[in-house]
N, C-alpha and C positions, 0 to 999 in steps of 0.2 A: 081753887086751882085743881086741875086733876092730873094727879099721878098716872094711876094705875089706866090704862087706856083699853077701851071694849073690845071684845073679840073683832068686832064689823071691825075698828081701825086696825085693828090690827091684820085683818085678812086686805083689807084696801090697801096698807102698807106695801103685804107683802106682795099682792099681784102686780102694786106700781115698778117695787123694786126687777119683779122678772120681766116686766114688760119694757122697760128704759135698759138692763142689762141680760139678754136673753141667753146671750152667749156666754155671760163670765160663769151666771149663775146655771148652766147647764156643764159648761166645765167642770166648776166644780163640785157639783150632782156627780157627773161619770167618774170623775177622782176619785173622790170619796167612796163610792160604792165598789170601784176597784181594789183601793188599799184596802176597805174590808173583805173583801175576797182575798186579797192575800194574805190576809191575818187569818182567815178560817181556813185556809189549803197550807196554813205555817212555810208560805215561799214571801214571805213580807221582807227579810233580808236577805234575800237574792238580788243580785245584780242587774240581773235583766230586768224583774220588776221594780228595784230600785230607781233605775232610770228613767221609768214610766211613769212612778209615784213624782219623780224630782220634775219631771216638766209639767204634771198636769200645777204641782206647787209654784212652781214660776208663775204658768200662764195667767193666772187669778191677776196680778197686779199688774202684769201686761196688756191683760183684755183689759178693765179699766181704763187703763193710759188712752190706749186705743179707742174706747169708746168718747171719754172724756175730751178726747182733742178733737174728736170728727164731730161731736156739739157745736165748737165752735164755726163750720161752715153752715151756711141757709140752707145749700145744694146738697143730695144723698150723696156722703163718700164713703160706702158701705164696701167699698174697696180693700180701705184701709186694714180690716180684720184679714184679708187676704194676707197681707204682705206681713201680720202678725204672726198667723198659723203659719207661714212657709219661717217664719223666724223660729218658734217655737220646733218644727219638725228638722230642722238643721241642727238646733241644740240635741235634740235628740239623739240624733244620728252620728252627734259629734261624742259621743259618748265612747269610753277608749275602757274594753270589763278584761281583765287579764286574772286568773287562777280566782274566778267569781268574786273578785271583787272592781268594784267602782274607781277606774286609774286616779291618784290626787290632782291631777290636770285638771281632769272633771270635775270636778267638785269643787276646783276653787274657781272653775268657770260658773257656774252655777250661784254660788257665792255673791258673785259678783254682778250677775246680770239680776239676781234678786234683787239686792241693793238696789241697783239699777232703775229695775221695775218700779220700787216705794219711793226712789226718787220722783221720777217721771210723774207719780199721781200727784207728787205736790205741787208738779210746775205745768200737768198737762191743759189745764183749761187755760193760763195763760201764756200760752207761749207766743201768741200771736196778738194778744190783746194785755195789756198793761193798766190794772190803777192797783195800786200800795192798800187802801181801803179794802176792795173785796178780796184781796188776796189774801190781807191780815184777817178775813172772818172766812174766808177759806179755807186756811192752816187751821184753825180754830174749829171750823165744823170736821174736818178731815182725825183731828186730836180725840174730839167728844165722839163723833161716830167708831173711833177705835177702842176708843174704854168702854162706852155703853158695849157693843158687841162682846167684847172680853169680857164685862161683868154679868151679860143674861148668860150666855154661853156657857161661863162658871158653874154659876149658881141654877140651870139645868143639869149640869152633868153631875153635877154633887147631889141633886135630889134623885135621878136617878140611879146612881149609885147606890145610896141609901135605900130608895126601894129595892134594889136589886139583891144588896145585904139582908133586909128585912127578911122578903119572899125565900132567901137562902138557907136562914138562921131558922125560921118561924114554922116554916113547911117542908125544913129537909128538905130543898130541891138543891142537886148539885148543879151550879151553874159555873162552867168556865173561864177562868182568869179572863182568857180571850175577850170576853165579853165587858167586859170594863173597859179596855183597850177599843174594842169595836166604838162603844156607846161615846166616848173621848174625840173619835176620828169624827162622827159623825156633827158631832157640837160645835166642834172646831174647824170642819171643810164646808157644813153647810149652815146650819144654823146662826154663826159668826159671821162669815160670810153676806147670809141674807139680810141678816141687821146691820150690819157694817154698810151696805148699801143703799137699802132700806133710807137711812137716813141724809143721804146726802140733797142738798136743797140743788133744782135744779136751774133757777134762776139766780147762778153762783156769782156771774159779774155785774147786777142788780142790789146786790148787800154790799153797801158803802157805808151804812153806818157803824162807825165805832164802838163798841160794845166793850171799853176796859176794864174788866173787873178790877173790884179791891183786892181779890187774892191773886190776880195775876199781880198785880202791880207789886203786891208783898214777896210774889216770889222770886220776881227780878229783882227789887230794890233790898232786898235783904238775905236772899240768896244765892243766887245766882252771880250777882255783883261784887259780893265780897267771896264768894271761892275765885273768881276771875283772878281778885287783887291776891287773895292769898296764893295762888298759881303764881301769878307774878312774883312777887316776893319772893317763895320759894327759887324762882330758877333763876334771878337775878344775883341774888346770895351764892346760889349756884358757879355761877356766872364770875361773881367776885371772885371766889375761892379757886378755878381755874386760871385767873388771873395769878394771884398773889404765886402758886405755887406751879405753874405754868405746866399745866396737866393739857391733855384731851381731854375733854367731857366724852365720858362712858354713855353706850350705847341706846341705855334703856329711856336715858333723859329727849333720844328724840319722840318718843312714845309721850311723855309728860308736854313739851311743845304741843305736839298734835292735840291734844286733849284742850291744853286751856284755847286752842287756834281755834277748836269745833265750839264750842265752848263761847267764844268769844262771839263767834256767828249768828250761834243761836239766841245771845241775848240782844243780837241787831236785829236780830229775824221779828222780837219780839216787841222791841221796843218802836221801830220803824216807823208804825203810823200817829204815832203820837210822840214821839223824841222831841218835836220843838214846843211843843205845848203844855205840859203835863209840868206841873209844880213839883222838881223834883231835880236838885243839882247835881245827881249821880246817874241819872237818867239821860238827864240834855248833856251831860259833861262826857259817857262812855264813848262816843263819837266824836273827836279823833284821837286824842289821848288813848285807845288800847289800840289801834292801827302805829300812832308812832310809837306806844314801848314794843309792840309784836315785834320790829324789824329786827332790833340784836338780836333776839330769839329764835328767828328765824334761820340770820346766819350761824347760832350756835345749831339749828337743826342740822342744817348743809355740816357742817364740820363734823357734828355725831356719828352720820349718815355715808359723809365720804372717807371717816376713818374705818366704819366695817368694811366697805364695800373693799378700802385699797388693803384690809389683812386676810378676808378671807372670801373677796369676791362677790359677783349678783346674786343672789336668790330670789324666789318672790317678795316676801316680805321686805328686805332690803330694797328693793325694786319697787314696791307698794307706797313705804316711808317715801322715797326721794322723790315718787311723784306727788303723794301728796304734799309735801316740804314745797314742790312748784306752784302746785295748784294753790296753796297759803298762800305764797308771795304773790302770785296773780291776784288773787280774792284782795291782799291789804292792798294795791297798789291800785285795783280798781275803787276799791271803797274813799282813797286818797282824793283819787281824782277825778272819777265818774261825775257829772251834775246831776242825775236820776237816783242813780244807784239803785236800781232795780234788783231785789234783794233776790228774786226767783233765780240769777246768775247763781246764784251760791249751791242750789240740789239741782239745775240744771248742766251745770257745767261739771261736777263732781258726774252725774251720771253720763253725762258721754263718755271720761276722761274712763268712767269703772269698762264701758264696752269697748272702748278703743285699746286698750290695754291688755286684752283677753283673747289677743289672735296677731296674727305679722310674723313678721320679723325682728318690728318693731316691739312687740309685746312681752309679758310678764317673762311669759316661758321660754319661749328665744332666747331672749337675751339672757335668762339668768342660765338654761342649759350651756350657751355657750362659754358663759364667763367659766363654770366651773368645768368645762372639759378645757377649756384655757390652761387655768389654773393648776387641773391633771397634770396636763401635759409640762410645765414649767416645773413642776414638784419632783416629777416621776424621771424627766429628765435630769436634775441636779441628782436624783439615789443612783440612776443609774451611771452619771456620770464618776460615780463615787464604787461603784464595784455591789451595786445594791447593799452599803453598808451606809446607814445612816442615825439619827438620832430618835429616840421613842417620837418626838413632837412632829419631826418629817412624816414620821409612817404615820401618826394618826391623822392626819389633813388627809393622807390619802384615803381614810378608812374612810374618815367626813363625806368628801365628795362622793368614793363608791358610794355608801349606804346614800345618799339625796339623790345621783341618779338615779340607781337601783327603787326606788320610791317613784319615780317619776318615769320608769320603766324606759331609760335611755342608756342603759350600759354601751348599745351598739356604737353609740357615737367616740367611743374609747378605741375601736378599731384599726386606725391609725395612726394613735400612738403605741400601742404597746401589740400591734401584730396582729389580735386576733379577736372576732367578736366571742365574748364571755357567753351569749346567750346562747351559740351552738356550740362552741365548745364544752361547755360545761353543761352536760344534759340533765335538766332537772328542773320537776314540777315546781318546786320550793322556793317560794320568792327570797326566801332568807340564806339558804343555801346558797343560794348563785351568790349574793355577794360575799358569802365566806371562804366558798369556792375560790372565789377572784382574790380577794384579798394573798391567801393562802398560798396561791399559785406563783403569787411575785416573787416569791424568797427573801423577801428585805430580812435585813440582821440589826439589832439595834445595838448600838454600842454604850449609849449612856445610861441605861436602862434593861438589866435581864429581863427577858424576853421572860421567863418561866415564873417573873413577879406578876405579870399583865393578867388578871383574870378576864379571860371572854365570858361575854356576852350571850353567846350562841352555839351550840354542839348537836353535832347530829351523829347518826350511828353509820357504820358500812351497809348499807341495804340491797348491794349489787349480787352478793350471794346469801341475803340470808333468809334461812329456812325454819318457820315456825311450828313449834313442835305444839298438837292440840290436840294430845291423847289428854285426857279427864278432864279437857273442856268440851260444852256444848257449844257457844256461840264465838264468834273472831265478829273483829269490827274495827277500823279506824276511828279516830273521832278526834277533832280540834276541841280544846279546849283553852280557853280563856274569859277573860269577866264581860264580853264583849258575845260571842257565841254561844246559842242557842241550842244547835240542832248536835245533840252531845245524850243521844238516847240509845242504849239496846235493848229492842224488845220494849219491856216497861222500865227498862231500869235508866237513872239519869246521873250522868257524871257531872259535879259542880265544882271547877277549882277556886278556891276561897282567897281570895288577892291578900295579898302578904304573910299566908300563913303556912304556905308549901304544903299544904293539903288538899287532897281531893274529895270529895263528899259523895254520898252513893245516896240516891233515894229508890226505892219503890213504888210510882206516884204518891202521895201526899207521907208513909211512911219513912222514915228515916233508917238507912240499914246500918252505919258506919262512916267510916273514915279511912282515908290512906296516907300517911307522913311521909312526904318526901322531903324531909330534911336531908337524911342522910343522902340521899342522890347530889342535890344541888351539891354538901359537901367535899363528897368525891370527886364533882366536875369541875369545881375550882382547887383542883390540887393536881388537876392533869395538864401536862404543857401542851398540849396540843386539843384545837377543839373540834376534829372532825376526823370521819371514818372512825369511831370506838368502838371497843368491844361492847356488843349489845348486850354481854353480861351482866354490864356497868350501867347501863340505863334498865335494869328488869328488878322488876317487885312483887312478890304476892305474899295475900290478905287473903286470911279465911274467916267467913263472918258466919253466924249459926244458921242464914240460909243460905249464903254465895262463898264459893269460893272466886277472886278474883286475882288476876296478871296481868301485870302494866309491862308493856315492852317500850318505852319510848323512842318514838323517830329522832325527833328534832326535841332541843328545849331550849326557852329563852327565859333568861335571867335579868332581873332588875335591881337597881341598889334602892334602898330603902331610905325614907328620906333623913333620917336620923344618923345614919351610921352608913358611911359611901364601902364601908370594907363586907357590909353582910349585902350577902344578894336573898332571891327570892325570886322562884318561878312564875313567870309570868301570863308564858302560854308555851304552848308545846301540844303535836300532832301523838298521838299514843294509839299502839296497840292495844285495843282491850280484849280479853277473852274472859270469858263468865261460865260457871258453872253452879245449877241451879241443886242445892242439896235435896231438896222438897220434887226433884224430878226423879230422881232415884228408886 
């Protein structure tokens, strides 16, 4: 038998694979040579090129789909890619970048038509043509062509790494981090890619023969089959104990439904062409015994589902749950009573249901903006009905909703409830600000709860008049800082904040200069009753190290509680003045 296969097959491989997909595999050529141009111009977390990297990463499984389904006509419908790229160039354009970053709309749009797209490759070659056989060695070649690609791809980029180490270490050549990064993008957009394709058989509804291994069959019949049962178990118990003590079932148990529902799918998906034949009484017996335990579990999902929704309203997620919770009960009620049972219903109907959902009126975001400017407006109504004097739990719903629109960059829609759009009124760069702004402005008084026990989250300084003093400094600089951004350099010098430790770290390229403890800051800020316009007194630090003297003026800071102890906080991120002063310039 031969393994290892000749260069010749391996070049007739790959010409076959660009000559059957010219366009996926030129896609993702120009992607990839992209993202590394923006990793060598260090603009790779920009927004603008963010959104450019995120469609050419879509269109890979879309061109696919598109290719794969225009196979199935005799006649050229070379069309089809048309109406692809104008879908791909709409996602683009639908792109929503506010203070350079990527709006969360986006990106759970994105999200979602990815999904979408990997659906689509499972069901694309049958969607017109149906047998249970090729489709069960379809899923199957689709599985193996994704790990083989995964494990050449790996095991390139680790040898080149290692060379790249070697030639580093061996010969004193300094080579840039970047470069590891680069060598990873390339493994992974093209080289993966090429094998991933590479291998798909193309006389796909042709392969009718059954091929069930022993280790599949081990890993349904003694894997996969007894977590189902243990799932079950588990929520049925579950199930009991809200009985006996007449509770709602808590929220997180519809997340557990959904698992063992997918779950349950996939081991129909797998058993499908062989279920009535195969010696095996937990095999022939999954079908219909977990369609009829699913349905009480289902209605426990609807109940989990429509207790968030009636305490604290739509959101996506919430909104994601209930359709999936639909889409179960579809999937068991078909699988009940279908004669076929055409198992491709299951990632074809899930992937409409992800693109149908991601735009309207009808869709994720609609409805969940509206529920919560609903919900605004009923909350904010009752405080004011009260003299804006209310209970800490009223005000903080309202904090909830500001901060998820404010996220979702909808403040405006607040307009008519409470008078005035926050986004020109309150003038500021600061996505954090505006809503602390807003919050602020309301006046709410809490009565059951001193206001001056409530540690904020977020303090920014007065910066309408103030005036920085930068005699015995050389350099001024803004800079974000968080465990998240990057571009956090003056000069050569690099600010690094160390996540949970309220310290800032100073390097010199590869040197290490020092440190800077803001404990005491955070301190002070959680001892002041109020979190915004402070004296910038109160947010200023300096550090003299034996080559820098350094001064932190901080704008803004945000605080986090720590998972151990909800009373200590910890800086999170925060915008800082830095000014540097170089001793060795002297």
């Amino acid at each position: 038998m031969k393994i290892i296969p000749s260069f010749g097959e391996i070049a007739s491989k790959t010409k076959k694979a660009f000559k059957r997909f010219p366009l996926t595999l030129s896609w993702a050529i120009i992607g990839t040579l992209f993202t590394i141009f923006t990793i060598e111009s260090d603009t790779f977390d920009s927004a603008f090129n963010g959104r450019i990297i995120l469609t050419f990463v879509l269109g890979v499984s879309w061109l696919i789909t598109t290719r794969f389904f225009k196979e199935q006509f005799k006649k050229d419908i070379s069309w089809l890619f048309i109406g692809t790229f104008s879908f791909l160039a709409l996602f683009y354009f639908s792109f929503d970048i506010a203070e350079d970053r990527i709006d969360q709309n986006s990106i759970i749009r994105f999200v979602l038509y990815f999904i979408a797209g990997h659906l689509l490759v499972m069901v694309a070659p049958f969607i017109l043509k149906w047998n249970k056989s090729a489709y069960f060695n379809y899923l199957k070649s689709v599985f193996i062509a994704l790990v083989r690609s995964l494990f050449f791809s790996l095991i390139l980029y680790l040898g080149i790494v290692l060379a790249l180490l070697a030639v580093k270490h061996l010969f004193n050549i300094d080579i840039k981090g970047e470069r590891f990064f680069q060598v990873f993008i390339i493994c992974i957009g093209i080289v993966n890619t090429w094998i991933y394709l590479s291998d798909f058989p193309k006389d796909i509804h042709n392969q009718i023969a059954i091929n069930y291994t022993k280790a599949l069959e081990v890993l349904v019949k003694y894997i996969l089959i007894p977590l189902v049962i243990l799932y079950l178990i588990i929520l049925y118990a579950y199930s009991l104990k809200i009985v006996i003590n007449w509770n709602l079932p808590k929220g997180w148990v519809s997340y557990l439904v959904i698992a063992l529902s997918l779950l349950g799918f996939i081991v129909q998906i797998l058993i499908n062409p062989i279920q009535k034949t195969i010696d095996s009484r937990a095999i022939r017996r999954f079908y219909p015994w977990f369609y009829y335990l699913l349905f009480p579990l289902i209605l426990l999902l609807f109940v989990a589902i429509f207790r968030r929704i009636n305490e604290y309203g739509v959101t996506e997620n919430r909104y994601f749950v209930l359709t999936l919770a639909f889409w179960i009960l579809a999937m068991t009620i078909y699988m009940l009573i279908s004669k076929r049972k055409k198992i491709k219903v299951f990632p074809f109907s899930l992937a409409i249901i992800a693109i149908v959902v991601s735009f309207g009126f009808w869709g994720a975001f609609s409805v969940s903006t509206k529920s919560q400017v609903q919900r605004f407006e009923k909350v904010y109504t009752d405080i004011k009905n009260t003299d804006f004097t209310t209970t800490f739990e009223k005000k903080n719903q309202l904090r909830s909703i500001i901060r998820y629109l404010n996220e979702k960059n909808e403040l405006e829609k607040l307009e008519t409830t409470i008078g005035y759009n926050p986004k020109t009124t309150f003038k500021t760069e600061s996505h954090w600000q505006l809503q602390s702004k807003l919050i602020d402005s309301l006046n709410i008084k809490v009565t059951d709860k001193p206001y001056s026990t409530y540690k904020n989250n977020y303090y920014n300084i007065e910066e309408f008049n103030l005036t920085i003093d930068i005699k015995n400094y050389d350099l001024l600089k803004s800079l974000l800082l968080n465990k998240y951004e990057r571009k956090n350099t003056i000069k050569n010098y690099r600010f690094s904040l160390n996540e949970k430790s309220n310290i800032i770290k100073i390097w010199n390229g590869d040197n290490y200069i020092g440190d800077i403890d803001c404990s005491d800051i955070v301190e002070k800020l959680q001892n002041q009753d109020k979190n915004y316009n402070l004296d910038p007194d109160l947010m200023t630090t300096e550090r003299r190290f034996e080559t820098l003297n350094v001064k932190l003026i901080f704008q803004n800071i945000s605080l986090s509680e720590t998972d151990d102890d909800t009373t200590k906080k910890y800086l999170s991120s925060t915008n800082v003045y830095v000014l540097i002063k170089e001793k060795n310039a002297e």
